[in-house]
C-alpha positions in Angstrom: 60.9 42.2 52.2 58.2 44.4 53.3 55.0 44.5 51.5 55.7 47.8 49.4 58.3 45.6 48.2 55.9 42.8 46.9 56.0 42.5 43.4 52.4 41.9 41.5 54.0 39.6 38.8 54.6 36.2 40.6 52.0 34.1 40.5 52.5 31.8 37.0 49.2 30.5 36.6 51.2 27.3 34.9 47.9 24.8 35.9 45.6 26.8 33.9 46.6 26.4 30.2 45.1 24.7 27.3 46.5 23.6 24.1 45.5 24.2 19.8 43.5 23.5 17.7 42.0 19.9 17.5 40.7 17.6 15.3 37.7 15.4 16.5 35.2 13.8 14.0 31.8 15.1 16.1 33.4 18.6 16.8 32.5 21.9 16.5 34.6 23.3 13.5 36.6 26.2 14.5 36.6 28.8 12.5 39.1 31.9 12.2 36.9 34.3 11.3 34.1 36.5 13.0 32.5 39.9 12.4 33.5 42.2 15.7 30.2 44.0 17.1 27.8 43.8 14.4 29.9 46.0 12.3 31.8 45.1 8.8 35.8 45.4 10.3 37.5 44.4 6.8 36.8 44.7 3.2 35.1 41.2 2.6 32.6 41.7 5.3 34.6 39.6 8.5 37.2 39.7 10.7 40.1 37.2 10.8 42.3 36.5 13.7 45.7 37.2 13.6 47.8 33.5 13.3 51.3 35.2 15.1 52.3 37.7 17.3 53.7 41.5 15.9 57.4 40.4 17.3 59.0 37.6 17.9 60.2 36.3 21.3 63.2 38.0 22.2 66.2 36.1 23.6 67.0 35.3 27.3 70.8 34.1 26.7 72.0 37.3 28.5 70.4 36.9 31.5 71.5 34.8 34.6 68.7 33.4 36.1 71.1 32.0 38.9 72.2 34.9 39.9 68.7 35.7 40.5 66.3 32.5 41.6 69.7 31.6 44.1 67.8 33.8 46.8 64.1 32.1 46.2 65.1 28.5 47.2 62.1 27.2 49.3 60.1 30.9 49.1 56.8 31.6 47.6 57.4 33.1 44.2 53.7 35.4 44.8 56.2 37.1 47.5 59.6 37.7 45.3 59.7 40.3 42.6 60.3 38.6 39.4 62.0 40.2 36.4 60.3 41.1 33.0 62.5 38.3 31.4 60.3 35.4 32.8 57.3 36.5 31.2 55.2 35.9 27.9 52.7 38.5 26.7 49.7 37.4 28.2 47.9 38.4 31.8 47.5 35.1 33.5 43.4 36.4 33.2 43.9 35.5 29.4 45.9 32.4 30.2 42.9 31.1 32.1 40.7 31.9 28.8 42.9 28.9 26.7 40.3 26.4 29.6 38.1 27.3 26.9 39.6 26.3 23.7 38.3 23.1 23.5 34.7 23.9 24.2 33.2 21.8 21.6 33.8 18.7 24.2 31.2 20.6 26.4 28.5 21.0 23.6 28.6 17.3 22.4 28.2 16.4 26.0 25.1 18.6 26.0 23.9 15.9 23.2 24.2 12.9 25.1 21.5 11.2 27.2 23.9 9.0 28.7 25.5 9.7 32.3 28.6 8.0 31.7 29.1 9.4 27.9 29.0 12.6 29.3 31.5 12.3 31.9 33.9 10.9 29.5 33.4 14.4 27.6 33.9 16.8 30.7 37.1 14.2 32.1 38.3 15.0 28.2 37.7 18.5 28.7 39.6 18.9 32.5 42.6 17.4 30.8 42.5 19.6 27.4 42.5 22.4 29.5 46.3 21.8 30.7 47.5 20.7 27.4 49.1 24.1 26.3 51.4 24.0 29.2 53.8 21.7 27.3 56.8 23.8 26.3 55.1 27.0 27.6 57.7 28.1 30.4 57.3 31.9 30.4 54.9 33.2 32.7 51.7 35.1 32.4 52.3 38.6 33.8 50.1 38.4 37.3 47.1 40.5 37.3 46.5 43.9 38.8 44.3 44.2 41.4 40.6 45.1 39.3 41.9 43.7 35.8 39.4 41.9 33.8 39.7 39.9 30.4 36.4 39.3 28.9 36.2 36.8 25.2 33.1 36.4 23.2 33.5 33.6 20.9 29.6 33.8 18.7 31.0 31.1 16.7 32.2 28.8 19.4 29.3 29.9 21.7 30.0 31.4 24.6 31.2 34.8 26.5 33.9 34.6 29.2 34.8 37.6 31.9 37.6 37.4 34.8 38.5 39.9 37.1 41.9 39.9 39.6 39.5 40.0 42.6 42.1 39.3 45.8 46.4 40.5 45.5 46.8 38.8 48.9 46.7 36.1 48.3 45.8 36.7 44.7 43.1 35.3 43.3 41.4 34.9 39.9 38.0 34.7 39.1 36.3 33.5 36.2 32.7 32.8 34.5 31.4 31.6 31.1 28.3 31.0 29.7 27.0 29.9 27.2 25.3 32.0 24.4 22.3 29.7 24.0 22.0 29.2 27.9 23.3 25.3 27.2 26.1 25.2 30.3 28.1 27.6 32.4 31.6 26.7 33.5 32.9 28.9 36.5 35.7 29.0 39.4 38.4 30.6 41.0 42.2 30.2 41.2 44.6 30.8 43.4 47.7 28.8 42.5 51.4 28.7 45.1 54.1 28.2 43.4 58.0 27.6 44.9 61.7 27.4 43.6 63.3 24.4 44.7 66.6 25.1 43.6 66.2 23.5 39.9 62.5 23.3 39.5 59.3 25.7 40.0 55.9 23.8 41.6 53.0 24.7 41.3 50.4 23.7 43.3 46.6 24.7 42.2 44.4 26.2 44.5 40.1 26.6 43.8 37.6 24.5 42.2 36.3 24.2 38.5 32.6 24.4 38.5 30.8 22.9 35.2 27.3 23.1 35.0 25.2 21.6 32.5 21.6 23.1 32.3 19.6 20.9 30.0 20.5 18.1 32.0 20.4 20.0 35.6 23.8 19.0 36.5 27.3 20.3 38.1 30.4 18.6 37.8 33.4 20.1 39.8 36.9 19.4 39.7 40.7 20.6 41.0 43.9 21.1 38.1 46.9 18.9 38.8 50.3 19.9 40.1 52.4 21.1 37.7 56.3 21.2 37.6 58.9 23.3 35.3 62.4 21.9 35.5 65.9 22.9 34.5 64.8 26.7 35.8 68.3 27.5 35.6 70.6 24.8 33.6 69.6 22.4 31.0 66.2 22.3 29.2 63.5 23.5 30.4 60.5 20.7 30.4 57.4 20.6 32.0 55.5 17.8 33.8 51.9 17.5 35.9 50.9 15.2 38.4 48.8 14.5 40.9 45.1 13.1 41.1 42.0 14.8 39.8 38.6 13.8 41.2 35.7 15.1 39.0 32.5 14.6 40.4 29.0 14.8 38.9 26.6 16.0 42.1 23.7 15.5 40.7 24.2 11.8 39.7 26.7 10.5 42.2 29.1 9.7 38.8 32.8 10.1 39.3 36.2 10.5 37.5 39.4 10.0 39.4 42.4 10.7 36.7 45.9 9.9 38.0 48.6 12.0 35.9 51.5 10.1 36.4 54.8 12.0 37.5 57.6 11.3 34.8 59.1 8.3 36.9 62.9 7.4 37.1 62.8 6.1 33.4 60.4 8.3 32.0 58.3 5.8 31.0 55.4 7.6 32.1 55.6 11.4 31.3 52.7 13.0 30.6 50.5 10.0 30.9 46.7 10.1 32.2 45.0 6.9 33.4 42.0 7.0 35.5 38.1 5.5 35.5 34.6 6.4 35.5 32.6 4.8 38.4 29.0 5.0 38.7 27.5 5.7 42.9 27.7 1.9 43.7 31.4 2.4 42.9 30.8 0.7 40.2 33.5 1.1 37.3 31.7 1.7 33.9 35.1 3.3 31.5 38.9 3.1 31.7 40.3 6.5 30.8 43.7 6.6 29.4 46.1 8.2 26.9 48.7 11.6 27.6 47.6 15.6 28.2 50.4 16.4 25.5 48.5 14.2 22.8 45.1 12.6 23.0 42.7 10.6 25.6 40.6 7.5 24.8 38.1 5.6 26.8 37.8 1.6 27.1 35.9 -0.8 28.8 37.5 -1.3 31.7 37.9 -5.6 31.6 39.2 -5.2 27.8 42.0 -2.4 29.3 42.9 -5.1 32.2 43.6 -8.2 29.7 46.1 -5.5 27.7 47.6 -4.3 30.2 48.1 -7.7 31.6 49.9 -9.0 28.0 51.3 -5.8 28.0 53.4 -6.4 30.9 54.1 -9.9 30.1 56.0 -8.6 27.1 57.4 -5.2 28.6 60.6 -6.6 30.4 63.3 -5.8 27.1 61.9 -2.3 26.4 62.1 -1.3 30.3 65.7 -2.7 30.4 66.5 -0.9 27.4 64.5 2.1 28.9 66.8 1.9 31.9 70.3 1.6 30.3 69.0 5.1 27.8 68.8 6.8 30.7 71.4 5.5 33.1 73.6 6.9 29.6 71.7 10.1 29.3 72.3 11.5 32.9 75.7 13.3 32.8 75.6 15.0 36.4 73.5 16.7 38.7 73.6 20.1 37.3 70.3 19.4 35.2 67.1 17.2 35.4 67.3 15.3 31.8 64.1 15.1 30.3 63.2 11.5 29.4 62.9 10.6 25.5 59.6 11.3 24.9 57.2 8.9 23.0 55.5 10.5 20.3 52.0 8.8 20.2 49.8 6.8 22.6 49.3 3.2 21.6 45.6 2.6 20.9 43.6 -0.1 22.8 41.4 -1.9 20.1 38.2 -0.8 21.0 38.7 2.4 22.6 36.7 5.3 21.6 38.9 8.6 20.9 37.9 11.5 23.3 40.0 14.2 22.2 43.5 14.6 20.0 45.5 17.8 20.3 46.6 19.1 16.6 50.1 20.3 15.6 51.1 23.7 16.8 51.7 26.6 14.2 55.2 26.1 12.6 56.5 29.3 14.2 55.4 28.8 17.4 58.8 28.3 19.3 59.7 31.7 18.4 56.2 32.9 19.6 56.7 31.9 23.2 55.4 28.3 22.0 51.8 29.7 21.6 49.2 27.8 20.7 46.7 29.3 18.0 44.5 29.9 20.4 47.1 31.5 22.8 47.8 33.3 19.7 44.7 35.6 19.5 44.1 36.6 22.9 45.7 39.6 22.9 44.8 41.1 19.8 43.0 44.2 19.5 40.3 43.7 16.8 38.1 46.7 15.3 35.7 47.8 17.3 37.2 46.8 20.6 38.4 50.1 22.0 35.1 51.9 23.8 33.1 49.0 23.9 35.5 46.6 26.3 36.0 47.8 30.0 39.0 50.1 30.4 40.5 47.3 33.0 40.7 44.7 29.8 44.2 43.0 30.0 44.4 44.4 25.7 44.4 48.0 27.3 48.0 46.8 29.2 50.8 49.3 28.5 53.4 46.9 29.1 52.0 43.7 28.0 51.1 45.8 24.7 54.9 46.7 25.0 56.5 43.4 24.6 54.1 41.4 22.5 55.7 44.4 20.1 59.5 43.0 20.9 60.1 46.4 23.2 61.4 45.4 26.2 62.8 48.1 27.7 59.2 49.7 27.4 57.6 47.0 28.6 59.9 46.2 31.8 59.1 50.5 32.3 55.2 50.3 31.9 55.8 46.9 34.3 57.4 49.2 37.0 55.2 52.0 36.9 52.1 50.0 37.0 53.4 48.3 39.8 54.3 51.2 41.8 51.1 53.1 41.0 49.0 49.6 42.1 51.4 50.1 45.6 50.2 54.2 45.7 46.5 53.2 45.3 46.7 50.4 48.1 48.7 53.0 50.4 45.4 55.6 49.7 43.3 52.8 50.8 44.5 52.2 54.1 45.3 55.8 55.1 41.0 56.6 53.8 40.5 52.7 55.9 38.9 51.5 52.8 38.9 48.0 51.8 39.3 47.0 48.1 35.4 45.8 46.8 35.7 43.2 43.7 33.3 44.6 40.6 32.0 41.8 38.9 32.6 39.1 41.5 31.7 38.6 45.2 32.5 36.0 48.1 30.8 33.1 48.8 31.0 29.6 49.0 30.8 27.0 46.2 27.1 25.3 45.8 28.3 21.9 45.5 31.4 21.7 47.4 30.5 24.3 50.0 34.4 25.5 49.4 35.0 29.3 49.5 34.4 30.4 46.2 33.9 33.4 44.4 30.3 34.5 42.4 29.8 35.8 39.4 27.3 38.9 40.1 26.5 39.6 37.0 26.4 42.6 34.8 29.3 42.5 33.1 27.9 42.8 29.6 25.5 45.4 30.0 28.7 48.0 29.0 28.7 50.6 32.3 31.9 50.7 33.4 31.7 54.8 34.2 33.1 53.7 37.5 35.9 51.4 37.2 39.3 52.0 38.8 42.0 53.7 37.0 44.6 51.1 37.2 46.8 51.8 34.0 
C-alpha cells in the first residue's frame, strides 16, 4: 500500500473518552442551557442543547467485518483504510473534548489547600476522562490535516481548541483554559492501535499536562491501554489497562493507578486501585473503585485490614466465579465478556471522589453517547461566521451521517480524503512542508517529552488564512 493509498480515518482515539453527567455533592451543577454569543438564540432568552442526535444509528448487520479486518491481523490500523461503517459522528478532535466533561473535579481541587486532597481530585479526574469508552465501539472519524474543534463552556468555565497538527504519524493537539485564569489542562495525542485477529489495542501515545495556577503547580499523566474485543464475532466489550503515574512537579506528590485487565474470571474488569504517596514515598490514600462507575479514597491501613478479611472470606464466590465462566465459554470463536458487577462495594470510611450517572435512555441507539458526547456536534445559533471554517461542525460527511445518510456521508468521506491526498501532492511538487496554525513543536516543561504548544490566538477570530480543507 503506497501512501496515496493511506486512508485519513484510522486512528480511533478509543483512550480519549469521558463519560455523562455526574452527580457529586460539592460539584459544579451542570446546566443544559447557555445563551450563544451574547445574542438571544430562542424565544425565552437561552439556548438549550440538543439531548439526541437528528438520526439514529444505522445498522451494521449487513456488513462483514471479516471479510474486511482478515487482511489487518498484526498491521497498524493509522495505515489501512477503514470503511465508513466503523465510525460514530464525531471527529476524534471532539472525542478528546468529552476529557472535559467532568471539569468540576478540577475547580474543587482549585479549593483545597491540601496537597494530597488535590491529587485525589486530578487522579479522579484522569480516570473520568476514560469512562465514556464503555460500550462506545465506533470510531471517531480521524482528523484532516488543519481540522480544529474549539468548545466554550461560560457555564462550566472554560474554552477548549484542538487542531490535527501532524497525519504522519497523526497527532492531536489540544489546550483549555480556564475562563477565570484558575488552571489550564493541555497535551497531545498520538494513539497506535492494531487488529489482533479478535480484538483492536490501543496503545496511548503523549502526555496530559494539568496546571493549576493559584497553587503554581503541574501535574502530568499518560491514558491507559485500552482494548475492544469480539471485533468480528460475539459482543463487542471494552476493557483498559495498564498503569498510570500522575505526578505533581511541583510538590514531589504522586499517583500510580493500576487498571486491572479483566483477568481469567473477570473478577476484576474495569477495576482501578492505586495510592497517593507523598516525596518520602510515603503512602498518604488508597485509591480504589471501577472507571465504568465511581472512585473512592481510603486510608490506606483501614483498606489493608479489608482487604485482608476480604480475602479470608472470598474463596466460595471465586469458585463459583470460576465454574460461571468455565460454563459461559462455548468456543474460541468469541472473547465472552465476564458478568459484570453492577456497583463497587464501599469501604466504611472512604470518601467518594466521583460517580458516573445513568446514560440517556436512548443512548444505545445513539452510538451509546453520552449526554455530553451528545452536544458536540451540534450547530447552535450563532455559530456559522464566528467558528473557524476548519471546525469539525463544518464536516460534510460527519454532518452526513449524524443525519442517518450514509451513502452521503461515505461520499463526502471519499472526496475529502482524496482532496486531503491532492493538497499533500501540491506540497511536495512546491517542496513545502505543512506548518500547524495554532500549535507549534516543542518539548513538554515538566517531562521534557516532545510536545506540542499552544501559540495562542485562537480566539481573537482571524482565520482569513486558513486552509480550504472541506
Amino acid at each position: 500500500m503506497n501512501s496515496e493509498e493511506e486512508f485519513y480515518d484510522a486512528e480511533t482515539g478509543l483512550e480519549s473518552d469521558d463519560s455523562c453527567e455526574v452527580s457529586f455533592k460539592d460539584a459544579c451543577v451542570y446546566e443544559s442551557k447557555q445563551t450563544v454569543n451574547g445574542k438571544v438564540p430562542s424565544e425565552n432568552g437561552v439556548w438549550e442543547r440538543r439531548t439526541t442526535l437528528p438520526a439514529p444509528m444505522f445498522s451494521r448487520n449487513d456488513f462483514s467485518v471479516w471479510g474486511f479486518l482478515k487482511k489487518c491481523i498484526g498491521m497498524e490500523l493509522s495505515k489501512i483504510t477503514m470503511p465508513i461503517v466503523f465510525n460514530e459522528p464525531l471527529s476524534f478532535l471532539q472525542r478528546i473534548t468529552e476529557y472535559m466533561e467532568h471539569t468540576y473535579l478540577i475547580h474543587k481541587a482549585c479549593t483545597l489547600s491540601d496537597s494530597i486532597e488535590r491529587m485525589q481530585l486530578v487522579a479522579a479526574f484522569a480516570i473520568s476522562a476514560v469512562a465514556s469508552q464503555w460500550d462506545r465501539t465506533g470510531k471517531p472519524f480521524n482528523p484532516l490535516l488543519g481540522e480544529t474543534f474549539e468548545l466554550t463552556r461560560d457555564e462550566e468555565g472554560y474554552r477548549m481548541i484542538s487542531e490535527q497538527v501532524s497525519h504522519h504519524p497523526p497527532i492531536s493537539a489540544f489546550y483549555t483554559e480556564s475562563l477565570n485564569q484558575d488552571f489550564s489542562f493541555h497535551g497531545s495525542i498520538y494513539p497506535k492501535l492494531k487488529f489482533w485477529g479478535k480484538s483492536v489495542e490501543a496503545e496511548p501515545k503523549g502526555t496530559m499536562t494539568l496546571e493549576l495556577s493559584k497553587h503554581r503547580e503541574a501535574y502530568t499523566w499518560t491514558n491507559p491501554m485500552c482494548c475492544v474485543h469480539n471485533v468480528i464475532l460475539g459482543k463487542l466489550w471494552i476493557e483498559q489497562y495498564g498503569t498510570v503515574e500522575i505526578v505533581n512537579h511541583s510538590t514531589g506528590d504522586k499517583c500510580v493507578l493500576n487498571f486491572k485487565p479483566c483477568g481469567m474470571f473477570g473478577k476484576e474488569l474495569h477495576r482501578v486501585e492505586g495510592h497517593i504517596q507523598d516525596k518520602s514515598k510515603k503512602k498518604h490514600q488508597v485509591i480504589y473503585g471501577k472507571w465504568t462507575e465511581c472512585v473512592y479514597s481510603i486510608e490506606p491501613k483501614v483498606y489493608e485490614v479489608n482487604k485482608k478479611a476480604e480475602k479470608k472470606s472470598g474463596g466460595d464466590s471465586k469458585k463459583h466465579k470460576q465454574v460461571q465462566s468455565e460454563q459461559s465459554t462455548g468456543g474460541d470463536d468469541a472473547d465472552e465478556m465476564p458478568d459484570v458487577q453492577e456497583t463497587v462495594t464501599m469501604i466504611p470510611g472512604s470518601t467518594l471522589l466521583w460517580r458516573v450517572a445513568p446514560r440517556p435512555p436512548h443512548s444505545t441507539q445513539m452510538y451509546n453517547f453520552t449526554n455530553f458526547a451528545m452536544t458536540l456536534n451540534e450547530l447552535e445559533p450563532g455559530m456559522i461566521g464566528v467558528i473557524a471554517p476548519t471546525d469539525c461542525r463544518l464536516r460534510p460527511d460527519i454532518r452526513a451521517m449524524e443525519n442517518g445518510d450514509i451513502d452521503t456521508a461515505s461520499q463526502e468521506k471519499e472526496r475529502l480524503e482524496e482532496k486531503q491526498r491532492a493538497a499533500r501532492r501540491e506540497r511536495a511538487k512546491d517542496e513545502e512542508e505543512w506548518s500547524a496554525r495554532w500549535f507549534q513543536q516543542g518539548n513538554n516543561r515538566y517531562t521534557g517529552a516532545a510536545d506540542w504548544i499552544y501559540k495562542g490566538g485562537y480566539f481573537d477570530r482571524r482565520y482569513s488564512d486558513l486552509p480550504d480543507i472541506y
